[in-house]
VOPAGU-2260 file (C-alpha; in pm, 1 decimal, decimal comma):
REM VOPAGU-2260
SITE   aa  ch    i         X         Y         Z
SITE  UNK   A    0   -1039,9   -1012,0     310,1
SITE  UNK   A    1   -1312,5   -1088,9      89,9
SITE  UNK   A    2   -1387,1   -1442,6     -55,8
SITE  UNK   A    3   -1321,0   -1324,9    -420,8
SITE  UNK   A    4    -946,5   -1169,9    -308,5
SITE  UNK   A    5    -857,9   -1437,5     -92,9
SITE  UNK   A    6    -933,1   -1688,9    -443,4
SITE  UNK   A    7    -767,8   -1439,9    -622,7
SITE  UNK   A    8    -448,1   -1479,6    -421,2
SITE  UNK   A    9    -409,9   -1839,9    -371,9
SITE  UNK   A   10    -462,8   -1925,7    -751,6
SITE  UNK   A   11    -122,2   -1621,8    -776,6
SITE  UNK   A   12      65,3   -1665,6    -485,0
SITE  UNK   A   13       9,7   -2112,9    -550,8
SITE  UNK   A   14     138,0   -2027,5    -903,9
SITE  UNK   A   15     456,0   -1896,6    -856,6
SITE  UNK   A   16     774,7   -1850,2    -616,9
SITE  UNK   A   17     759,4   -1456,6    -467,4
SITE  UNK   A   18    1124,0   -1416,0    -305,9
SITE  UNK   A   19    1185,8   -1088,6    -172,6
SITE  UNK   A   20     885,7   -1042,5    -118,2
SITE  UNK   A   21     797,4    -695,2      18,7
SITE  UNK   A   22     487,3    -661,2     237,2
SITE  UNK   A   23     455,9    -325,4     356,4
SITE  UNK   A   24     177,8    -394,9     567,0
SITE  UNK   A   25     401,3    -516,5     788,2
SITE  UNK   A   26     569,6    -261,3     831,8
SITE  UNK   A   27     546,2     -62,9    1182,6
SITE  UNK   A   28     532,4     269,7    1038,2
SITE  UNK   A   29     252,2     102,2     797,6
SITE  UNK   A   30      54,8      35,9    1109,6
SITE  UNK   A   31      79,8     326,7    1245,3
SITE  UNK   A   32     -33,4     588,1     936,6
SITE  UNK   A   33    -342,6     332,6     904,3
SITE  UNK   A   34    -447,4     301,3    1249,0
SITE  UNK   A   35    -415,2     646,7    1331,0
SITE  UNK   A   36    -453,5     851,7    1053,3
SITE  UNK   A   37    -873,6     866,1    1055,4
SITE  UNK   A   38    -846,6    1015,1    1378,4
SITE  UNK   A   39    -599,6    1312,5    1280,6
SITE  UNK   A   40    -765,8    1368,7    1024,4
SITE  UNK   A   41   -1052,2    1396,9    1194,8
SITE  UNK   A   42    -922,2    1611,2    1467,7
SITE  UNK   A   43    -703,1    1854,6    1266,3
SITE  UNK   A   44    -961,0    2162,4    1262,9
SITE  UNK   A   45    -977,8    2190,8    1639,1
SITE  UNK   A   46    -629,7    2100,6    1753,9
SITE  UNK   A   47    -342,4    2182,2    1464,2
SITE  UNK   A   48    -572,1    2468,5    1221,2
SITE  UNK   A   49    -433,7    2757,0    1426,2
SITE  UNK   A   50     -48,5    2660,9    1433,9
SITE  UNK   A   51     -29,1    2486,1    1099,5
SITE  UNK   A   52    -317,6    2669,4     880,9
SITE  UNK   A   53    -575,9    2508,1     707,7
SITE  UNK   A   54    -628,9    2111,9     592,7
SITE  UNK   A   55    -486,1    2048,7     272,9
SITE  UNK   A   56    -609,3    1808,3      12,5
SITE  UNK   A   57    -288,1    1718,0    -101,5
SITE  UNK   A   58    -231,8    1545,4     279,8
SITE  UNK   A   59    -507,9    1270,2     188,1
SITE  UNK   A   60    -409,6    1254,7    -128,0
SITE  UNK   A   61     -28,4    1163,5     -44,4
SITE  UNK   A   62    -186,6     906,9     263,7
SITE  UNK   A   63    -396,4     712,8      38,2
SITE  UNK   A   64    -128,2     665,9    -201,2
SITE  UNK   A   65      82,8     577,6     102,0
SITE  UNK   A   66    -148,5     313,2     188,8
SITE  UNK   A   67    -203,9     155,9    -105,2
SITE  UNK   A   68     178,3     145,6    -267,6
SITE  UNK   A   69     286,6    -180,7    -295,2
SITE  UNK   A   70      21,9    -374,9    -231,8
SITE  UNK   A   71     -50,0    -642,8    -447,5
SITE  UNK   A   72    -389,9    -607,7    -464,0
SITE  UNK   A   73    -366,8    -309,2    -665,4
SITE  UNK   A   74    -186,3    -388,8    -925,8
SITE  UNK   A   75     141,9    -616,8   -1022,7
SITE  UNK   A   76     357,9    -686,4   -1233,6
SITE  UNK   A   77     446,1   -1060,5   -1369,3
SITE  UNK   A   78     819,9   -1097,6   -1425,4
SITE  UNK   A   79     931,8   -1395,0   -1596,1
SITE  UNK   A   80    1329,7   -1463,5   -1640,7
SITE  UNK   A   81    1390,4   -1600,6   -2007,1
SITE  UNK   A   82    1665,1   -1798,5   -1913,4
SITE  UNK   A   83    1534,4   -2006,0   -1626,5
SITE  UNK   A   84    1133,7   -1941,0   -1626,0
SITE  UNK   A   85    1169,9   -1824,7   -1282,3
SITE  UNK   A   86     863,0   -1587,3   -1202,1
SITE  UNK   A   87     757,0   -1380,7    -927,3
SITE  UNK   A   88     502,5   -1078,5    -858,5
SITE  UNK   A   89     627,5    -718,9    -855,4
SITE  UNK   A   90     384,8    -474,9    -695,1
SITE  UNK   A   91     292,0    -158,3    -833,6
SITE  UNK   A   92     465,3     154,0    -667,2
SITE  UNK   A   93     246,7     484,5    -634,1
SITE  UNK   A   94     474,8     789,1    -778,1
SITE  UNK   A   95     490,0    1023,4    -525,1
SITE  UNK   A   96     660,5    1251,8    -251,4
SITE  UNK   A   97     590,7    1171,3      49,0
């Protein structure tokens, strides 16, 4: 994490309360689509082509958006309750099928 977002996310996350927060990161399934991905991708012309026909763009396409939905550092949402001032962070979802 570089030095300008880890400033970038103390001065948010110091600023206000984030309850349920999600943090799909975490997430085992996450983990495994980012650590493993570059090397399907990588190897899907000489071991699937012939069974499964030929790459399609739309695969990265649907990955990257994979990767970065719901993560905070691409976008959010400040959410403010009138009654109460209560706020917290909503991150941006990526429309999508995946």
């Amino acid at each position: 994490m570089g030095q300008g977002t880890l400033a970038l996310s103390k001065y948010f996350f110091s600023k206000t309360t984030l309850n349920h927060f999600r943090q799909p990161k975490q997430s085992a399934f996450y983990q495994l689509v980012e650590g493993f991905y570059p090397q399907s991708a990588a190897a899907y012309e000489q071991r699937y082509q012939e069974c499964y026909g030929f790459w399609r763009p739309a695969i990265a396409t649907a990955v990257q958006k994979f990767l970065e939905c719901g993560d905070l550092h691409q976008g959010f949402a400040r959410v403010r309750c009138p009654k109460c001032a209560h706020e917290f962070f909503v991150a941006f979802s990526v429309p999508g099928r995946f």
